[in-house]
N, C-alpha and C positions, 0 to 999 in steps of 0.2 A: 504494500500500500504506500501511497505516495506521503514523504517525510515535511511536516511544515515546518522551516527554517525563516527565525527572523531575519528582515532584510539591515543588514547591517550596514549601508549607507546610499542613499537613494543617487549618489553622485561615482557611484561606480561605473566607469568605463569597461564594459563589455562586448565582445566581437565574436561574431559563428564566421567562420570560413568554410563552404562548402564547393568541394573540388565539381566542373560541370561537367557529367557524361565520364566519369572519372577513369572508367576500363576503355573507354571509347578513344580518348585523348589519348591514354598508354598504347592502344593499338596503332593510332594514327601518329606516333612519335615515330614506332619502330617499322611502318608501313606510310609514309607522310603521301603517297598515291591517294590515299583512301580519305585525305583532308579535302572535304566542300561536299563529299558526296556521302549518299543517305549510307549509314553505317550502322551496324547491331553487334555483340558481342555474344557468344550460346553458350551456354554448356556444353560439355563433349559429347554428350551423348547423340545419337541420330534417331530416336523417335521422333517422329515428324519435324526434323529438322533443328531439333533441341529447343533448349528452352533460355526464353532472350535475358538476360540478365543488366543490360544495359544499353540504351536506344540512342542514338547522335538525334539533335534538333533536326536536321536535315530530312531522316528518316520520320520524324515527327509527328510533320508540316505534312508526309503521307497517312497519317492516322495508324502509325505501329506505334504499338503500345508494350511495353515491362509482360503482360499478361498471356503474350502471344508465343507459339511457337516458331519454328522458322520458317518451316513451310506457310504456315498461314499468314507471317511477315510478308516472303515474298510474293503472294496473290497480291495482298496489299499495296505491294510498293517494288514493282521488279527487277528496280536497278541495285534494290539493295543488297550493300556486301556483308556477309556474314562470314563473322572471325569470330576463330574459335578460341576456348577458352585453352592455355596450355595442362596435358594430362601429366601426372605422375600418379601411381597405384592406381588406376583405375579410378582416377576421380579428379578431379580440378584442381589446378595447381594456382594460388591464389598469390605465391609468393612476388612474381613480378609485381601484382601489384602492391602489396605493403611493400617493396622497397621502392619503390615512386611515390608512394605516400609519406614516403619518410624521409624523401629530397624536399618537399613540400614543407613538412615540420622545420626540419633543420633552417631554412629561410624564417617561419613565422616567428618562430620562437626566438630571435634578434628582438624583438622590439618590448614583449614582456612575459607573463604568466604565459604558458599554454600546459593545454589539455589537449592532446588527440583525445578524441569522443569516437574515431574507428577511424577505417585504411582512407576515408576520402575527407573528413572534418576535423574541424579543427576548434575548441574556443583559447580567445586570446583577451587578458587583462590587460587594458592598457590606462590601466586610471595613472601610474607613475607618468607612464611616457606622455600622455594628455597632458598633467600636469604640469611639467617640465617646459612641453612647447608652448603652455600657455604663458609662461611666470617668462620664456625668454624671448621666443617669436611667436605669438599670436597669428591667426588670420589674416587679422586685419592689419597688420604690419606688412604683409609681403606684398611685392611687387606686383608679383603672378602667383598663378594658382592653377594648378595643372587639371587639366581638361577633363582628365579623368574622375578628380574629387569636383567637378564641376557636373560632371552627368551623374553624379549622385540622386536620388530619390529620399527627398525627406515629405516624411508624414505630416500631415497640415498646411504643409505650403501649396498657394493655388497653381494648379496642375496646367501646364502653360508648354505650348511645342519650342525646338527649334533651341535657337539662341535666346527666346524671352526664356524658359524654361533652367537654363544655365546660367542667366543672368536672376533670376531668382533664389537659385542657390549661392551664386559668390555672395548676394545683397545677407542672406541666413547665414552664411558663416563669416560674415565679416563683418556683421551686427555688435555695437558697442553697447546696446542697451538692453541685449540677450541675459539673463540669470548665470548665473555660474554652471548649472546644470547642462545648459547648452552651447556654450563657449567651448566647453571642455569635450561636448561631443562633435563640435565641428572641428578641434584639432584631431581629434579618432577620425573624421572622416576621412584628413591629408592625412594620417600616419596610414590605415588601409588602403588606401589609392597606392600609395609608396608601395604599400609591401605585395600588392596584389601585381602591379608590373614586375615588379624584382621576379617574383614566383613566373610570369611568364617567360621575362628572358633568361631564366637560371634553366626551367624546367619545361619549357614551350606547352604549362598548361594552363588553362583558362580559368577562374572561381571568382565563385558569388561570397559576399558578405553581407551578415546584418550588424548594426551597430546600438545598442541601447546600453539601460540601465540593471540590466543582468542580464544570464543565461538565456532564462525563457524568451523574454523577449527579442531577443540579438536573435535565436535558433526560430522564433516564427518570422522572423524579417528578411532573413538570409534567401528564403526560397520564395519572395514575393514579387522577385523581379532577374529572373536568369533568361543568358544565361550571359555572363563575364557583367554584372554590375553589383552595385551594392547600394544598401539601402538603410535610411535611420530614423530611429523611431524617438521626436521628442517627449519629452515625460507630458508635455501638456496633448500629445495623440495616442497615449497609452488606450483611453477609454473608445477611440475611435477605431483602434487596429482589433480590440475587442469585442465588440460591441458586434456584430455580425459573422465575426470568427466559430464555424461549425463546432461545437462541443467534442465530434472526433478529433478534431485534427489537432488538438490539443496535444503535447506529450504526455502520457499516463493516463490519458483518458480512450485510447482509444478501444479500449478492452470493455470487462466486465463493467469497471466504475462507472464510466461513460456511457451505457447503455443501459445502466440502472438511474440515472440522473436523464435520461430523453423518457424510460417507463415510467418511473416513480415520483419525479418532478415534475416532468413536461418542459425539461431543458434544452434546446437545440443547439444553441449559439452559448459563447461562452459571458456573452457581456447578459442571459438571461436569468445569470446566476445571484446578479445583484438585488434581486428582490426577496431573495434569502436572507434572515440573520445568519449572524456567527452560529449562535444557539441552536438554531432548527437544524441547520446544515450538522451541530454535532453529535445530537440528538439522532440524526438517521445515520450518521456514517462515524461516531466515533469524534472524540475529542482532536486527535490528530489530524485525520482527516478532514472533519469539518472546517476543523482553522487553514488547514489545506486549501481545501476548493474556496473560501471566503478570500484569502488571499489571492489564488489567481486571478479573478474575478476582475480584479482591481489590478493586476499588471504589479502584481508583488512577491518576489521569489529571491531566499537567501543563499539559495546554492551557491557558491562560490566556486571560482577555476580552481582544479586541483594542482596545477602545476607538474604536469603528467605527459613528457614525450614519450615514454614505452606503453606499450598495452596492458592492460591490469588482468588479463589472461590472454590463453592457447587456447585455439577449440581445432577439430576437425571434424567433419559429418558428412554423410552422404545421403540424398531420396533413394529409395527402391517404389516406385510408382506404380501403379496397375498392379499386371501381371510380374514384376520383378521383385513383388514385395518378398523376403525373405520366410521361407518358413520351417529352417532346420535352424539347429544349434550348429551345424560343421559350418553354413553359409554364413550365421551369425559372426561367428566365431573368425570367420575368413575372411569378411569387412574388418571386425574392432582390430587385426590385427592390420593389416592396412591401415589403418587413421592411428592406431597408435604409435605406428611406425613414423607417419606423420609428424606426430602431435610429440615423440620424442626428441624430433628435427630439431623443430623450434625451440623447443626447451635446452637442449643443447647447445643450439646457437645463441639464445638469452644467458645462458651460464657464462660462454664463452665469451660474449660480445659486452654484456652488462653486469654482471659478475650479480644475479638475480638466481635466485630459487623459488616453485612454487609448492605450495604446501597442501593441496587440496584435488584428489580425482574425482571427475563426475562425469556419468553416465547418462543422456539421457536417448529416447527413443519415444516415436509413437507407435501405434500396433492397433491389429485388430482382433475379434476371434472370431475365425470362421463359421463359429455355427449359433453366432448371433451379429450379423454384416450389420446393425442399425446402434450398435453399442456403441455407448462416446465415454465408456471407462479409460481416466488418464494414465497411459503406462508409466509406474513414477519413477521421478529421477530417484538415481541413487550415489552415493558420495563416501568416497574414504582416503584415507591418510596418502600421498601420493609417494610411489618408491621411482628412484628414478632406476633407468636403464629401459630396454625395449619390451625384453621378455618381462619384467615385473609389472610394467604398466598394461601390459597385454593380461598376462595372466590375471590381474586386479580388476580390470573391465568386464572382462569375460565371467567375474565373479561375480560383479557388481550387475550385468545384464542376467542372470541365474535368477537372484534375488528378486529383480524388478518382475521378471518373465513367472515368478511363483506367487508373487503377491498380486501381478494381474491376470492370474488366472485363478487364484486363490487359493491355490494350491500351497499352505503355507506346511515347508516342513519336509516337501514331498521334492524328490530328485526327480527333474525335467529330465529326460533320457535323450539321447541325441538323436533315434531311430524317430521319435515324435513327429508326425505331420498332420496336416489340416486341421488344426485347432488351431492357430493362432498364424499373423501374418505381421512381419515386420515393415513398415515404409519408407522410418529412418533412421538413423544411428547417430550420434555424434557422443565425442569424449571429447572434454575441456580439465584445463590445468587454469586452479586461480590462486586465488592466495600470495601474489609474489610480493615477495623480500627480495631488499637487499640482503647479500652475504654480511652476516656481521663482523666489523673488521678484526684481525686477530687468529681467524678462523683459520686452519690448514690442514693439509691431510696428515692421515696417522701417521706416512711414511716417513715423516720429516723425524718422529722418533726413533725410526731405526738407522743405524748406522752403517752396518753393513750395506750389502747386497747382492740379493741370492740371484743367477741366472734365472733358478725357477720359479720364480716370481715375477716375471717379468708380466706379466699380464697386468700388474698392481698398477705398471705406470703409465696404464692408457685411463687410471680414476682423475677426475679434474681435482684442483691443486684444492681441493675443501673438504669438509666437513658437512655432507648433506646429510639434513635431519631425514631419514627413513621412518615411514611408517607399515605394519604389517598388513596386508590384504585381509577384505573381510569372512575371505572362506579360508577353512583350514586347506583347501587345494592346495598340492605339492608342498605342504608344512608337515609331515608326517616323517616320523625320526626313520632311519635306515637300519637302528637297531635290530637285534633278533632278540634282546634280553633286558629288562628294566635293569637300572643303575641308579635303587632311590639314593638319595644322600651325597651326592657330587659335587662337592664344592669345588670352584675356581678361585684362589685369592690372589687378587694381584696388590703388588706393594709397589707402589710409585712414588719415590722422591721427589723430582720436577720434571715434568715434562718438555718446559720450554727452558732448561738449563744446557749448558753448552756438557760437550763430555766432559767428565771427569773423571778421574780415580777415586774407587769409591772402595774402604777396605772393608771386609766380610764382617760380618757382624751374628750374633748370635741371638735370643731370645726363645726363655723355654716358656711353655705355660704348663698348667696345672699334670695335665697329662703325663708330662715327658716328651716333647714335641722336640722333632730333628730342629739345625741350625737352618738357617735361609742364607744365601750369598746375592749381596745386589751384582747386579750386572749393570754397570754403565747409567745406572738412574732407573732401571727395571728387573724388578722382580715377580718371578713369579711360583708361585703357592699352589700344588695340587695336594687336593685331601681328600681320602675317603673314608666317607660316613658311616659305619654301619650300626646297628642296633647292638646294646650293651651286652657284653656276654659270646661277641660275634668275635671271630678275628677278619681281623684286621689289616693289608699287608698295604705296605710301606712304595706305592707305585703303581702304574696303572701299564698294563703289559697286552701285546696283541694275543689274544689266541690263534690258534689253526685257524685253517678256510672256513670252519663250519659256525665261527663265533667270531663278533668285534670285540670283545673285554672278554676277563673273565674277573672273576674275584672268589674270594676263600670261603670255603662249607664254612657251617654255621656249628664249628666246634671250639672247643680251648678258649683261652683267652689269650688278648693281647699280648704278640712277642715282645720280650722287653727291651730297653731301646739299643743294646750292642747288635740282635738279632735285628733290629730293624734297621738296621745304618747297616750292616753286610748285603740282609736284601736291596736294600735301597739301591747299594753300589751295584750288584748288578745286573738288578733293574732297568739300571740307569742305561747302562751299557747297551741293553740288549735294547730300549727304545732309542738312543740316537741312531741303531742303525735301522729304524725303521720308518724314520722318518714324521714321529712325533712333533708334536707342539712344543716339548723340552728344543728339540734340536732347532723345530723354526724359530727359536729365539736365542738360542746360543750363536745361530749363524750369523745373527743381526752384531751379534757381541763376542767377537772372535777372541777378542782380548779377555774377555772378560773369565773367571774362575765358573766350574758349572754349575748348574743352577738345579740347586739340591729340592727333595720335596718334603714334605710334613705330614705327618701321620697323625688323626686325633680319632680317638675313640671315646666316644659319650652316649649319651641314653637321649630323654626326650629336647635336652640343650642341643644336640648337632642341628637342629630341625631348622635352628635360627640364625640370620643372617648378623652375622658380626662385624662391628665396625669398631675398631681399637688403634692404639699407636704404640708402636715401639719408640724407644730412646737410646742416645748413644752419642754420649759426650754434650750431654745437651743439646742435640739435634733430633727436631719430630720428624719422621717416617710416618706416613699415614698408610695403614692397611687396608684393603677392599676385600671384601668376602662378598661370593656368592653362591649361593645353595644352584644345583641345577635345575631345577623349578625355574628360574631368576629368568635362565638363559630364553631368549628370543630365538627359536629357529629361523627365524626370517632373516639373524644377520649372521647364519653360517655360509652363506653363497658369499661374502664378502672378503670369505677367509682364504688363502691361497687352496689350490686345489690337493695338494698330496696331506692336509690336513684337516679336509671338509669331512672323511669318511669315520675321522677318529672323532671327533665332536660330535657328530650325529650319531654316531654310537653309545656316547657317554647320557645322550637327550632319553627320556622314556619314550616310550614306543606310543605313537597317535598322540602325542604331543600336540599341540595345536600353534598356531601362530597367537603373538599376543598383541592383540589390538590398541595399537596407541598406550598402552599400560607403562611403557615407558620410552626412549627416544627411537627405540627401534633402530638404532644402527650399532656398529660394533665400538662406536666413538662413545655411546651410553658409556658401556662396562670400564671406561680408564676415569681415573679421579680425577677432576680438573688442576691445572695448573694451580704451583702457589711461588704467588713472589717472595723472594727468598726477603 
């Protein structure tokens, strides 16, 4: 529902810049043949000659319309050229155009605030730069006044052809005895004039603007006279530009609200709203709202430019029409991975290009079901934590369309089978990434703590130079341990000194606890701690060791009690032994720390205390070492894919078996489990 924001200064300079025929122009830059004559832009596809996405004036003036096919374009109007839209996966490649859209930005956003609003608009604050040209050169100071801000269209002034028409506007902005409010929009008119040529000779493309006292009003003004002019609305024709303005065309009205204000009111035009109090209007639509629509009414809106050159999401989508509508899970399944292959592009290139992460996957699609064609049930969106990479964001879609496809069938609970057909039909798909941040600064990958480096690892260094926050997908899909055998009680402890400390020599250190627990050795500012847990009365063995082919771990019958600790420090040793050559987690961490002494483990035996996760500090010479323990519970299967490959088999073995992924429970990456830096 639409958000009522007070108008925070009625003297704000505000500007819409909307690009004319915007895919049209991009086609006629890189085809300049196709400039004067009737032109249309299609879809790829070839059902009756696709569908027009974008019409030239030229084409117009023949009566093609946005609504038309291309076939039915050309009956219309036969000389027209039809260019197609560029393909990649089977589906429209949109990218030319946002980067023209984004030659476009780079120019506006000289002058003040901008907002990209999408790939062809633009709003621009120019209250400073108004400011500025008022207080140094005025209007009415110059010489001349460029022709351009002279075919200007200002609201209230009498509507006169030719040069009287132009000479009514230089007389309007060069008025000395104009209010502050419009002095200050007659320099917005010369600063737009300026920036609307630059933008042609930079980028040979055409745009309209509107220029008022906010958003609203600047974005209805922009489209009231194209195409290459622009147009300004003084505070005192506010009520005149509304006052017959359809109640659709409104922004936010064009949907349900708007359609319930023409049944329920008897509203059509937006200036018919005035005969409303505040109170009644809150009364039928809510306190918000009401003050909402009592404010438009009246040409009063606090939205402010957000100061926004990047887009505040990715989306990709595709129609499946008629007869193409989808109605398997494998066809499903074979689009979202298309678009997300897409929709990982961009985000990759926003990583890369703008050092941005987004934080949020969603699903949405519509649908039908075949064995009731007259159902208007909304297939719902659905939305979860976003993991980046290809295969996770596929796999995460494909979860999240499950979900949507069981709740709108009602089938809640129930596995959709892939073999399923004619009960439901898909007709479009799209996945969007929002939520973006910036990277916050300080941020870097894990790898910067190791020192070493392993050939076999080399796959780590195609991860970008960050710390992306992962979140786990909503189905347990492909989250399920590799185990053959639970391993309750497996704790990980890791003891981290600093992690953004330079190397050092760090001498071994010791600390027993209550048990008899083996010594720990740091390695280079990293240590690390394997314990296993068992039930009192268990033994206990001192190391965690591959079985044969037919087992991943094994651990000790459930006889004797714990060996004592000389037996346990023999076994350890050569335990130890027999895991570096097998290519343990001990070893992928000693490789990083070649110098380093090797990194012993600890044995504790307890009753219903191991069950708890501990957080404790050793001391040593008056230096804190902070300890991390984790029970294996803790562990997120979702960030063992993160982990080098000859190490993924032995983690998942230590996870219970049907483990599940853990939902946002905590940061979901492997950069969770290390204890944040501390200034020394």
């Amino acid at each position: 529902m639409p958000v009522a924001r007070p108008e925070s200064s009625d003297s704000r300079i505000i500007a819409h810049v909307d690009m004319d025929c915007f895919y049209v122009q991009v086609e006629q830059r890189k085809q300049p043949h196709l400039r004067g004559f009737p032109t249309a832009v299609v879809q790829y596809n070839d059902w009756k000659g696709g569908g027009l996405i974008a019409v030239s004036y030229e084409a117009r003036k023949f009566g093609v319309k946005r609504s038309m096919r291309g076939d039915e374009a050309k009956k219309v109007c036969p000389e027209i050229q039809l260019v197609q839209v560029p393909v990649a996966r089977g589906k429209a490649d949109l990218n030319t155009y946002r980067n023209a859209g984004s030659e476009v930005v780079s120019i506006l956003s000289q002058k003040g605030r901008c907002e990209r609003a999408s790939i062809d608009e633009v709003y621009l604050d120019l209250t400073d730069a108004a400011e500025a040209m008022l207080k140094e050169s005025p209007p009415r100071s110059l010489e001349a006044i460029d022709e351009e801000a002279l075919k200007s269209h200002v609201l209230g002034l009498k509507k006169e052809g030719g040069n009287d028409a132009q000479e009514s506007v230089r007389e309007w902005l060069c008025s000395s005895s104009a209010d502050q409010r419009d002095k200050l929009l007659a320099c917005a008119v010369l600063i737009v004039a300026e920036l609307r040529k630059q933008v042609l000779k930079e980028t040979e493309f055409t745009c309209s603007a509107g220029i008022a006292h906010n958003k609203m009003l600047a974005k209805l003004a922009s489209g009231m006279n194209k195409p290459s002019q622009q147009t300004v609305v003084p505070f005192s024709s506010v009520k005149e530009l509304l006052d017959s303005l359809p109640i659709k065309k409104m922004k936010q009205l064009g949907g349900k609200l708007g359609s319930s204000l023409q049944s329920d009111l008897g509203v059509n035009t937006v200036g018919e709203l005035l005969q409303f109090s505040e109170e009644k209007l809150q009364d039928r639509y809510g306190i918000n709202t009401g003050t909402w629509l009592w404010n438009i009414a009246r040409g009063i809106s606090g939205e402010e430019v957000q100061g926004r050159l990047l887009p505040k999401s990715h989306g990709s989508g595709k129609t499946f029409p008629g007869p193409r509508a989808l109605r398997t899970i494998d066809s499903v399944q074979h689009w979202i991975n298309q678009l997300c292959e897409e929709l990982n592009e961009r985000l990759s290139s926003d990583l890369d290009q703008n050092k941005r992460i987004a934080h949020t996957l969603t699903l949405n699609a519509t649908a039908y079901k075949s064995t009731d064609t007259e159902s208007h049930k909304k297939f719902p969106s659905k939305s979860c934590p976003l993991r980046y990479g290809t295969a996770k964001i596929q796999e995460d879609s494909l979860n999240l369309f499950q979900a949507g496809l069981r709740e709108y069938l009602g089938s809640y609970g129930v596995k959709i089978h892939r073999s399923q057909l004619n009960k439901w039909g898909i007709t479009s798909l799209s996945v969007s990434a929002s939520k973006i941040v910036d990277i916050p600064s300080g941020t870097s990958s894990i790898m910067k703590y190791f020192h070493g480096q392993d050939p076999s690892l080399s796959s780590l260094k195609q991860m970008p130079d960050i710390l992306i926050e992962e979140a786990a997908p909503v189905s347990a899909s492909g989250c399920e341990s590799n185990s053959d055998m639970k391993l309750d009680g497996l704790r990980i402890d890791y003891n981290v000194l600093s992690l953004d400390q330079p190397e050092q020599k760090v001498t071994p250190w010791q600390d027993q606890d209550s048990s008899g627990s083996s010594s720990k050795k740091a390695t280079d500012g990293f240590n690390i701690e394997t314990s296993l847990l068992l039930p009192s009365g268990s033994k206990s063995y001192s190391g965690l060791s591959q079985s044969n082919s037919h087992g991943p771990l094994c651990r000790g019958d459930n006889q004797g009690t714990a060996p004592n600790l000389k037996e346990q420090k023999q076994k350890q040793k050569q335990k130890r032994g027999a895991m570096n050559d097998k290519g343990t987690i001990l070893k992928l961490f000693n490789s990083y720390n070649s110098s380093s002494s090797s990194t012993k483990q600890d044995v504790r035996v307890g009753g219903s205390e191991s069950k708890e996760t501990v957080v404790g500090q050793h001391r040593r010479n008056g230096d804190e070492r902070e300890t991390w323990n984790y029970k294996i519970d803790d562990i997120d299967p979702s960030v063992v894919d993160e982990l080098p490959k000859e190490i993924q088999d032995e983690i998942r073995a230590w996870l219970p078996q049907n483990k599940r992924c853990n939902v946002g429970k905590r940061g979901c990456t492997i950069s969770h489990y290390f204890p944040p830096s501390k200034t020394p």
